[in-house]
N, CA, C and O of each residue as an XYZ file, in Angstrom:
652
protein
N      33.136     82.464     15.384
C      33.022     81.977     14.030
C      32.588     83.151     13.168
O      31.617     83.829     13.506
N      33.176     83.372     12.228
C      32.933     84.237     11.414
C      31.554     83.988     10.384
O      31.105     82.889     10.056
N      31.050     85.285      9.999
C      29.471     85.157      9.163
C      29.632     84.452      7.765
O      28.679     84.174      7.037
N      31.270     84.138      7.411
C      31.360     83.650      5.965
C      31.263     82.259      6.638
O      30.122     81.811      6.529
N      32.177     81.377      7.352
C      32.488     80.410      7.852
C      30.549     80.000      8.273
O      30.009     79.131      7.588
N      30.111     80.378      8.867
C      28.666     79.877      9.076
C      27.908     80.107      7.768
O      26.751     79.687      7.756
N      28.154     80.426      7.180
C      27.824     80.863      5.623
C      27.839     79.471      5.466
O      26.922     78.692      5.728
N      29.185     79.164      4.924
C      30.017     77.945      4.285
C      29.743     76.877      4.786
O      29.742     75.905      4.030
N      29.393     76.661      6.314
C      28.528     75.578      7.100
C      27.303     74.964      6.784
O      27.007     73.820      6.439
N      26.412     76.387      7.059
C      25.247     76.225      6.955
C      25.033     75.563      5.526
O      24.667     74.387      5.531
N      25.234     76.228      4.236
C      25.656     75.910      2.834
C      25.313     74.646      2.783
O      24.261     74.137      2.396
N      26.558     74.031      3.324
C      26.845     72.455      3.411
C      26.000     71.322      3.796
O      25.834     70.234      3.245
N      25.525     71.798      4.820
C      24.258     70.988      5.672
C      23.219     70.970      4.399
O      23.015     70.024      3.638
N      22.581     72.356      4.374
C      22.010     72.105      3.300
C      21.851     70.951      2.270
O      21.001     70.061      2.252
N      23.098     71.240      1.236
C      23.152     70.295      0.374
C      23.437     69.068      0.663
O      23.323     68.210     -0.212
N      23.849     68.754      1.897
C      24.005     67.311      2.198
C      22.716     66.966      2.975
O      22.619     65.742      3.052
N      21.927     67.456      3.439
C      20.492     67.175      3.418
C      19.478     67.011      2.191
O      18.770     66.045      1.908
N      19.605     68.113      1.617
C      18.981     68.349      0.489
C      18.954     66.947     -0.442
O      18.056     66.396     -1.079
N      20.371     66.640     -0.213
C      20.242     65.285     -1.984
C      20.170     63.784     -1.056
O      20.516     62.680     -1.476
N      19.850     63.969     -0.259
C      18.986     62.338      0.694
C      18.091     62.085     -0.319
O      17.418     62.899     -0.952
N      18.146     60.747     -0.432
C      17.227     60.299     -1.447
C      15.905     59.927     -1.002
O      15.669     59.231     -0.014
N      15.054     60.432     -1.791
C      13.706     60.016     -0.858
C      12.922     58.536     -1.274
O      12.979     57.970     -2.366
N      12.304     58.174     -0.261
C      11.946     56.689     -0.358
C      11.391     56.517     -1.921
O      11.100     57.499     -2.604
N      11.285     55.178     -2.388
C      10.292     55.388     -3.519
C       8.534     54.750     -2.523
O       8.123     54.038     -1.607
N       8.055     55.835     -3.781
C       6.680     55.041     -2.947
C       6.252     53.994     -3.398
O       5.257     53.650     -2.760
N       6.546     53.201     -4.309
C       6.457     52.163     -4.760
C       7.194     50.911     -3.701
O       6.592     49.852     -3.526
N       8.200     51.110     -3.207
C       9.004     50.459     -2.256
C       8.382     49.522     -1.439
O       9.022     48.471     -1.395
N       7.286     49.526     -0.725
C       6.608     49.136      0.136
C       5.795     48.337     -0.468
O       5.804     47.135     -0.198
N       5.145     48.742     -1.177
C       4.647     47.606     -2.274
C       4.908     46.467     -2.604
O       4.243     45.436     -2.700
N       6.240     46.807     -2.824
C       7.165     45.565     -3.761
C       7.523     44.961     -2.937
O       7.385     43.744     -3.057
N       7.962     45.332     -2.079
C       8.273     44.747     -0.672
C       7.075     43.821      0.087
O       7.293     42.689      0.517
N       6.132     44.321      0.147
C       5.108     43.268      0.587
C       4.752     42.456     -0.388
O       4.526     41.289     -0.071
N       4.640     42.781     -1.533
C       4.718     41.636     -2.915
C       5.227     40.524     -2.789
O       4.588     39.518     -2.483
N       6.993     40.579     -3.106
C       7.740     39.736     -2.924
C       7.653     38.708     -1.444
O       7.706     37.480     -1.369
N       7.510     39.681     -0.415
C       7.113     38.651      0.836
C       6.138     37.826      0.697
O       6.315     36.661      1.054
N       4.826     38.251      0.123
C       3.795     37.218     -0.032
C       4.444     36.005     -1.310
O       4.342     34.780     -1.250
N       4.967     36.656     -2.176
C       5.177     35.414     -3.018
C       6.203     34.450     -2.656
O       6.274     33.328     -3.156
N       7.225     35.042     -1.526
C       7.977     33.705     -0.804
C       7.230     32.796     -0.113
O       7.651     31.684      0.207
N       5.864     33.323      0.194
C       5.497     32.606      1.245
C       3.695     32.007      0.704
O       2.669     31.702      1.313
N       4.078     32.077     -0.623
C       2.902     31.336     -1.390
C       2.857     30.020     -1.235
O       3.950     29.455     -1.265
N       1.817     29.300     -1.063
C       2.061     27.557     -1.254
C       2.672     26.926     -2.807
O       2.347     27.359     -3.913
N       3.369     26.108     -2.606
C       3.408     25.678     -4.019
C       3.235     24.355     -3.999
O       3.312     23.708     -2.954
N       2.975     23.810     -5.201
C       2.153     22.750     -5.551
C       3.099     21.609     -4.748
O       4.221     21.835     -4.297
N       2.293     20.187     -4.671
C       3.259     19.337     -3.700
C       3.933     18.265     -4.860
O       5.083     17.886     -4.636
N       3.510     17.962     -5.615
C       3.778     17.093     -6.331
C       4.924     17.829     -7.847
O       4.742     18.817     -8.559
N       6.044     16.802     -7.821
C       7.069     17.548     -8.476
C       6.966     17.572     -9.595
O       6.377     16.608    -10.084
N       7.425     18.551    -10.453
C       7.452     18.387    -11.886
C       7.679     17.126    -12.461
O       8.162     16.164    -11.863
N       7.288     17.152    -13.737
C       7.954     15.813    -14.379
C       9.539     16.096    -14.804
O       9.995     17.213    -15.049
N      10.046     15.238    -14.828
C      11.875     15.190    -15.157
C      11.729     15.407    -16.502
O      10.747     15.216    -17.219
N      13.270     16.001    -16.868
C      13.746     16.581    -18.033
C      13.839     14.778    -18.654
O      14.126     13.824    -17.932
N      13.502     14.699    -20.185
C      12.940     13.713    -21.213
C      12.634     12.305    -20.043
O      13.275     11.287    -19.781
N      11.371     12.861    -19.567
C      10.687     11.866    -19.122
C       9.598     11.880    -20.181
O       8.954     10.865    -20.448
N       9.423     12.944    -20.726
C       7.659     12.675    -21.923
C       8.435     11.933    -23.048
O       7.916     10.880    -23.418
N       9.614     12.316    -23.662
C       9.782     11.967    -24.848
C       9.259     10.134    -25.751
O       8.912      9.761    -26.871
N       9.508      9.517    -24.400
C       9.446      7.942    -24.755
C       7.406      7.907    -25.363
O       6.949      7.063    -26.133
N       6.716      8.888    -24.817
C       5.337      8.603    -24.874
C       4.891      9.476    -26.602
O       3.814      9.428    -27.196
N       5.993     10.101    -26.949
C       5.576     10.423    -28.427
C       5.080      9.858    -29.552
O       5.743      8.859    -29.829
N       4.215     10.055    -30.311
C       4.231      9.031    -31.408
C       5.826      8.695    -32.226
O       6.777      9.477    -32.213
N       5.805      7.417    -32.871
C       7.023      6.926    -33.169
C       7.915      7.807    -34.280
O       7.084      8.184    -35.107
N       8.701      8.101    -34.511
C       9.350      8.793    -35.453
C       8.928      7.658    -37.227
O       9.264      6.504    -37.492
N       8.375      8.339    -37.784
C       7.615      7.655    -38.942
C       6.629      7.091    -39.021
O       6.554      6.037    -39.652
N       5.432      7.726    -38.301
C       4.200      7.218    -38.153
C       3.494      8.322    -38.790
O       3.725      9.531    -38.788
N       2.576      7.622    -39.337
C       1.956      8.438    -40.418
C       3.032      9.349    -41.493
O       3.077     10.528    -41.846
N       3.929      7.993    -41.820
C       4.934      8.885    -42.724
C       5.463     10.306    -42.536
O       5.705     11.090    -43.453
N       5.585     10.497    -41.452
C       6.046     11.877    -40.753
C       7.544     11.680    -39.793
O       7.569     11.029    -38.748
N       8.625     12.313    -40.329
C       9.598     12.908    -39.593
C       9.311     13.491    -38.477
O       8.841     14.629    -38.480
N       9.595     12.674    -37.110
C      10.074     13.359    -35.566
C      11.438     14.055    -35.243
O      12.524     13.519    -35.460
N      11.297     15.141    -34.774
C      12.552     15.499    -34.097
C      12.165     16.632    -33.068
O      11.527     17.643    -33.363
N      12.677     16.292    -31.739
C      12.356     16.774    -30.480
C      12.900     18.077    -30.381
O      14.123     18.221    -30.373
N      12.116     19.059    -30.304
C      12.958     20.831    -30.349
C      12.836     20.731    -29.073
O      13.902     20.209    -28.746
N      12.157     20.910    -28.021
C      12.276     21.186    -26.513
C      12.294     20.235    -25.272
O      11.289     19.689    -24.816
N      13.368     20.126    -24.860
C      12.951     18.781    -23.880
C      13.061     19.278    -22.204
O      14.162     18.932    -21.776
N      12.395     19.851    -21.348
C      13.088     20.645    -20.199
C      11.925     19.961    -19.328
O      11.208     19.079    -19.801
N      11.790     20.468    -17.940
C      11.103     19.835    -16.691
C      10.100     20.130    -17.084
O      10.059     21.180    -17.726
N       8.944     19.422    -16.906
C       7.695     19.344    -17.106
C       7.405     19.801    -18.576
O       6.315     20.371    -18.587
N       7.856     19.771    -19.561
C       7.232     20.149    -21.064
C       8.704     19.548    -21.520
O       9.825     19.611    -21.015
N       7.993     18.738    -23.098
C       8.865     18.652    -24.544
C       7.866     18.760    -25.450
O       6.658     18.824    -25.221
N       8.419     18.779    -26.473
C       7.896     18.821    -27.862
C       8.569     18.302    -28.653
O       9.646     17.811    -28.315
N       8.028     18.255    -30.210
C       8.756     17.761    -31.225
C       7.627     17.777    -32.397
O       6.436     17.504    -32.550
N       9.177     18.458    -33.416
C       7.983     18.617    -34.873
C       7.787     17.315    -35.538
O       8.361     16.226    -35.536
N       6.969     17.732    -35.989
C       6.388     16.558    -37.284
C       6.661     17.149    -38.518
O       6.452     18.356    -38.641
N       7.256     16.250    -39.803
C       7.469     16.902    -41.035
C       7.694     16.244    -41.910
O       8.554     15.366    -41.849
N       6.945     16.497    -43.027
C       7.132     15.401    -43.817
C       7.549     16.260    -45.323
O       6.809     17.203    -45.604
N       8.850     15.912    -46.398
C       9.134     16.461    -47.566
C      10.059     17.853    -46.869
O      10.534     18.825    -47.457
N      10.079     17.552    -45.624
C      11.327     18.960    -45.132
C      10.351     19.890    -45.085
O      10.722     21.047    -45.286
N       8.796     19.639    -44.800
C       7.912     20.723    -44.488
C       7.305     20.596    -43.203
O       6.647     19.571    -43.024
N       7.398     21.537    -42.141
C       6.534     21.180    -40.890
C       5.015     20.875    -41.223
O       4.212     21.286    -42.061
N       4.989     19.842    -40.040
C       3.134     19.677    -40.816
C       3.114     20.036    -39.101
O       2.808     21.221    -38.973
N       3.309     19.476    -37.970
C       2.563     19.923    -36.936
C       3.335     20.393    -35.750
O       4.382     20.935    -36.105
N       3.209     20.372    -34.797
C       4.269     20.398    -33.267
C       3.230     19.666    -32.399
O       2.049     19.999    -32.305
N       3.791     18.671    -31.801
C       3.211     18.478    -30.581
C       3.973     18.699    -29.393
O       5.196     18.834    -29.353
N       3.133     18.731    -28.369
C       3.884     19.060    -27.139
C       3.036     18.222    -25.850
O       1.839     17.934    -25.836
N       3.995     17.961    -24.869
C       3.215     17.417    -23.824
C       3.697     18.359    -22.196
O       4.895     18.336    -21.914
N       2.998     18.914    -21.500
C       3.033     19.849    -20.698
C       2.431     19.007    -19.389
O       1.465     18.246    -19.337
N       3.371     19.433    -18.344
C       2.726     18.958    -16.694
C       2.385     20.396    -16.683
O       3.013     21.374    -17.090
N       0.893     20.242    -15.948
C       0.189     21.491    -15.052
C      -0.070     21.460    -13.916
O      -0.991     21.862    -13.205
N       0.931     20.884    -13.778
C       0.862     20.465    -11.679
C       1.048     22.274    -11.331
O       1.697     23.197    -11.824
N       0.241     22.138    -10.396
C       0.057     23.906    -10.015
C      -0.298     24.799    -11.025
O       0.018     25.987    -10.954
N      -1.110     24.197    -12.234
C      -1.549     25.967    -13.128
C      -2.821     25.254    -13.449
O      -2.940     24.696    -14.540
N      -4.162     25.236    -12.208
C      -5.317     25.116    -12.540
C      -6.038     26.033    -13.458
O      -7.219     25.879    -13.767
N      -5.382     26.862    -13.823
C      -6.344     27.917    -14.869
C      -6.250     27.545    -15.951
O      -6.993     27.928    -16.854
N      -4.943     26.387    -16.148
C      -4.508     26.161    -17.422
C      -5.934     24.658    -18.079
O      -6.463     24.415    -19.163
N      -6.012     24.010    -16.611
C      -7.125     23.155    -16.576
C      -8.186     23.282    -17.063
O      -8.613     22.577    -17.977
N      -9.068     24.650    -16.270
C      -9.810     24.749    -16.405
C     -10.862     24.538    -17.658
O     -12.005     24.100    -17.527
N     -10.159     24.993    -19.068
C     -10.470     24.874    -20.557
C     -10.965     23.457    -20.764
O     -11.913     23.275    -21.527
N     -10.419     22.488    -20.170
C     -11.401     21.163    -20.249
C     -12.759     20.950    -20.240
O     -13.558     20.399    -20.997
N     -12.858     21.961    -18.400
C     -14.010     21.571    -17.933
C     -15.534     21.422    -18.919
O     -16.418     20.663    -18.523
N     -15.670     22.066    -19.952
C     -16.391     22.003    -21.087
C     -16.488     21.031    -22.662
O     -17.122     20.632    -23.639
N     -15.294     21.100    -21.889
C     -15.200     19.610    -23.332
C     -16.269     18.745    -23.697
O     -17.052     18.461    -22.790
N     -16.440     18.345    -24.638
C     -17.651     17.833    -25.206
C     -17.103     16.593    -26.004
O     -17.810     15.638    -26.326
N     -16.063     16.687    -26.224
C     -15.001     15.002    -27.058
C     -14.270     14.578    -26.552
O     -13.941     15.285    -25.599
N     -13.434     13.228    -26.673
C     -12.781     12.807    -25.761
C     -11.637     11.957    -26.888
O     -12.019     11.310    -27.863
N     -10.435     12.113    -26.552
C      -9.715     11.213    -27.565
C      -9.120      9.858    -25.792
O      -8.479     10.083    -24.765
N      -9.873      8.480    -26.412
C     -10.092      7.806    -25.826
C     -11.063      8.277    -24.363
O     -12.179      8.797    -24.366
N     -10.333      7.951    -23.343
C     -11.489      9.163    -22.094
C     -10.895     10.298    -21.249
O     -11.066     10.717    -20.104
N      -9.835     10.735    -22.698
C      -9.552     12.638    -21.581
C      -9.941     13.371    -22.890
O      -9.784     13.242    -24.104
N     -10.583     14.281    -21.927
C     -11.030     15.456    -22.339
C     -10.289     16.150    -23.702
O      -9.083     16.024    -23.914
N     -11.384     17.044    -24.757
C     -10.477     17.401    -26.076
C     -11.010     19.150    -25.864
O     -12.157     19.536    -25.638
N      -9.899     19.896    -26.007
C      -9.802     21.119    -26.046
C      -9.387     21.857    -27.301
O      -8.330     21.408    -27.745
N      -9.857     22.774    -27.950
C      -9.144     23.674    -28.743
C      -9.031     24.962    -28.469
O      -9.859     25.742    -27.999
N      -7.771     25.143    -28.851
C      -7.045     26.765    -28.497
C      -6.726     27.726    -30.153
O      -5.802     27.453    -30.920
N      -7.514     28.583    -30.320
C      -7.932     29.047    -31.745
C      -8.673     27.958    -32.498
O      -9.672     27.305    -32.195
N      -7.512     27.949    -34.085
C      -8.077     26.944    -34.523
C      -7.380     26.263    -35.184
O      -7.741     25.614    -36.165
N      -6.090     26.339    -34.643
C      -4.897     25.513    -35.091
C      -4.571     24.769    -34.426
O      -3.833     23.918    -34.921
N      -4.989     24.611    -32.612
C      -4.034     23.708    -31.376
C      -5.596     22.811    -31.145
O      -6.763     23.194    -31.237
N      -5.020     21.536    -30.828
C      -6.114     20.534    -29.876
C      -5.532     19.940    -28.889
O      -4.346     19.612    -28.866
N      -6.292     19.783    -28.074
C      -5.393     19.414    -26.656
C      -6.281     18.377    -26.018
O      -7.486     18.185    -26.176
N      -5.454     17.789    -25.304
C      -6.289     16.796    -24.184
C      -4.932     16.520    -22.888
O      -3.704     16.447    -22.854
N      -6.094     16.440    -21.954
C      -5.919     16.831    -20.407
C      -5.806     15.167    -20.220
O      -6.658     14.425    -20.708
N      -4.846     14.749    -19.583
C      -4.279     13.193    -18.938
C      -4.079     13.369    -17.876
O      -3.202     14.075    -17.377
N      -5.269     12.433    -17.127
C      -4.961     12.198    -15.268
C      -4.978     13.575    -14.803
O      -4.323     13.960    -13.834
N      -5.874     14.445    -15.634
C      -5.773     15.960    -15.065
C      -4.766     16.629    -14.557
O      -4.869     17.371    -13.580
N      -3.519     16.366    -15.309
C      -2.141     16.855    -15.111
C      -1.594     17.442    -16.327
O      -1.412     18.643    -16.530
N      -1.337     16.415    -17.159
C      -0.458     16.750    -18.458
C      -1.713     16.791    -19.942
O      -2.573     16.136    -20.530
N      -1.068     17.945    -19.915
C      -1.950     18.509    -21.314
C      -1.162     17.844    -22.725
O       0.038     18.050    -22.908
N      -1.752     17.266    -23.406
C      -0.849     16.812    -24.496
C      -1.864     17.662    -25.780
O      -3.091     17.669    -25.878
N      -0.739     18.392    -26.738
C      -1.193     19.321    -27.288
C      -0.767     18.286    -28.732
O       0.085     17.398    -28.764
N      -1.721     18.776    -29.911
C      -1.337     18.914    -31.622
C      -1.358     20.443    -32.417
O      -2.440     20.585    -32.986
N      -0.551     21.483    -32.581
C      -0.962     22.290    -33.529
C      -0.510     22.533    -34.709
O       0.572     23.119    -34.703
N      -0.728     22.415    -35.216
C      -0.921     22.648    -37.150
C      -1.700     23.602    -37.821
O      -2.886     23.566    -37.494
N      -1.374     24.511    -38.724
C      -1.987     25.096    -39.866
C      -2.423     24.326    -40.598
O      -3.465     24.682    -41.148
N      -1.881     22.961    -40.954
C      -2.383     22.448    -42.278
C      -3.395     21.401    -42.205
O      -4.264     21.262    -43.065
N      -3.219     20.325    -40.690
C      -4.149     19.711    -40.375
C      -5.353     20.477    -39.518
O      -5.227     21.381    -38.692
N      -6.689     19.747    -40.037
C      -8.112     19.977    -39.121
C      -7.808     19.387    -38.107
O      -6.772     18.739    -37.950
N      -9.014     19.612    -37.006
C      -9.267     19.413    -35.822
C      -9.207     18.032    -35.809
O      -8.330     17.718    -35.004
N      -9.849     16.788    -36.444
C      -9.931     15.617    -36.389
C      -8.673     14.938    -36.839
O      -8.428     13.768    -36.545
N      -7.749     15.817    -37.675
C      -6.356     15.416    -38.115
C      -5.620     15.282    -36.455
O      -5.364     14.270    -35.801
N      -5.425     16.703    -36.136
C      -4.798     16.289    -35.273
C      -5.418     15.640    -34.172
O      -4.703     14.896    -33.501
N      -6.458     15.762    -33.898
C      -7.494     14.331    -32.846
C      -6.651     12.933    -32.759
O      -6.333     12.218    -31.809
N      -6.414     12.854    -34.259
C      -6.028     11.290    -34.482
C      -4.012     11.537    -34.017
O      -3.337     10.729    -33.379
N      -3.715     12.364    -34.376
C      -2.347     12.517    -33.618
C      -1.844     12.409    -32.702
O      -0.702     12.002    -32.485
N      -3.088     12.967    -31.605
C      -2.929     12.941    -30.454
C      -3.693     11.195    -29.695
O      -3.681     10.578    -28.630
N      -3.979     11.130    -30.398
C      -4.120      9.204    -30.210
C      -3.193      8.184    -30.411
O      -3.207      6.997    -30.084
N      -2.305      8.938    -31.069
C      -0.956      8.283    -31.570
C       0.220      7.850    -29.870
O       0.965      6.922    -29.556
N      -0.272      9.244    -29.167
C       0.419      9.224    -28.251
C       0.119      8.171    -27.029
O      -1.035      7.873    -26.720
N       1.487      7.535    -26.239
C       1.228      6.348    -25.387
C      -0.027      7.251    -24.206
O       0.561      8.025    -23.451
N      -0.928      7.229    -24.091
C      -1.685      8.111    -23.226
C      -1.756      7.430    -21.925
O      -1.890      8.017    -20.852
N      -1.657      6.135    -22.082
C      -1.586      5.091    -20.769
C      -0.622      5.536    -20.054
O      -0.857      6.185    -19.035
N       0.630      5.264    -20.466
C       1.602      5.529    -20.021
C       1.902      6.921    -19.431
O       2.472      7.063    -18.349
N       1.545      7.789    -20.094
C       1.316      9.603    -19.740
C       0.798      9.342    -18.096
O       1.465      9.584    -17.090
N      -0.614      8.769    -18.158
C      -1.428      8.105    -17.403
C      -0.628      7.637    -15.774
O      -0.723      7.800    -14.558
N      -0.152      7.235    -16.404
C       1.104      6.475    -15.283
C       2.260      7.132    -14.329
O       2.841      6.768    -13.306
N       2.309      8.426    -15.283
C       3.197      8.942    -14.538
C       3.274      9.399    -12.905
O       4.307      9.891    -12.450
């Protein structure tokens, strides 16, 4: 073999060694990540069905207020309130089957609209926790805390209750 020809060999090896891609080190990581999160428990009890909340809304014209449902999907809907073609509030009703952190904000509650727990988030949202599952929310800019209190009383809560 000639010294160019092993030249031209050697060369080659080289660069076809050379551009092997090297692992990421992140790789392994992600990799054990994702394995643990296949193999996380998840909650046993199923979401609520797509417009299973809607029937428990207050009625479309109660308290002289326009309903119309913007989100209706598994476990959460909503729907604004509006009255003169102006939003006055959104409510929403949320399953927290599996998001105890979302719970937790009760545990301090100090009011009760009928006997679940009343939460506020800033100082625009009020919430209350049903059968320690479904959070049924009011938020508004324009109504106070006791405005929407009474909104969220509007809602069938028994029935929520029931689910």
């Amino acid at each position: 073999m000639s010294v160019v020809a092993f030249a031209a060999l050697f060369g080659a090896s080289l660069l076809v060694s050379g551009c092997k891609e090297k692992e990421d080190r992140w790789a392994q990581g992600a990799a054990s990540a994702e394995k643990a999160a296949d193999q996380a428990p998840t909650a046993t009890a199923p979401k609520a069905e797509t417009g299973s909340f809607n029937k428990f809304f207050p009625a479309d014209g109660t308290n002289d207020l326009s309903r119309v449902f913007s989100a209706d999907k598994e476990g959460y809907a909503e729907a604004k309130l509006s009255k003169d073609g102006k939003e006055v509030a959104l409510l929403a009703v949320t399953d927290l089957n599996g998001k105890d952190a979302d719970k937790k904000k009760f545990e301090s509650a100090t009011e009760k609209v009928e006997t679940y727990p009343v939460a506020t988030f800033g100082k625009n949202k009020t919430m209350i926790l049903v059968k320690d599952r479904y959070q049924v929310s009011a938020s508004s800019t324009t109504l106070d805390h006791e405005a929407r209190k009474a909104l969220l009383s509007k809602f069938d809560l028994r029935g929520i209750a029931a689910l």
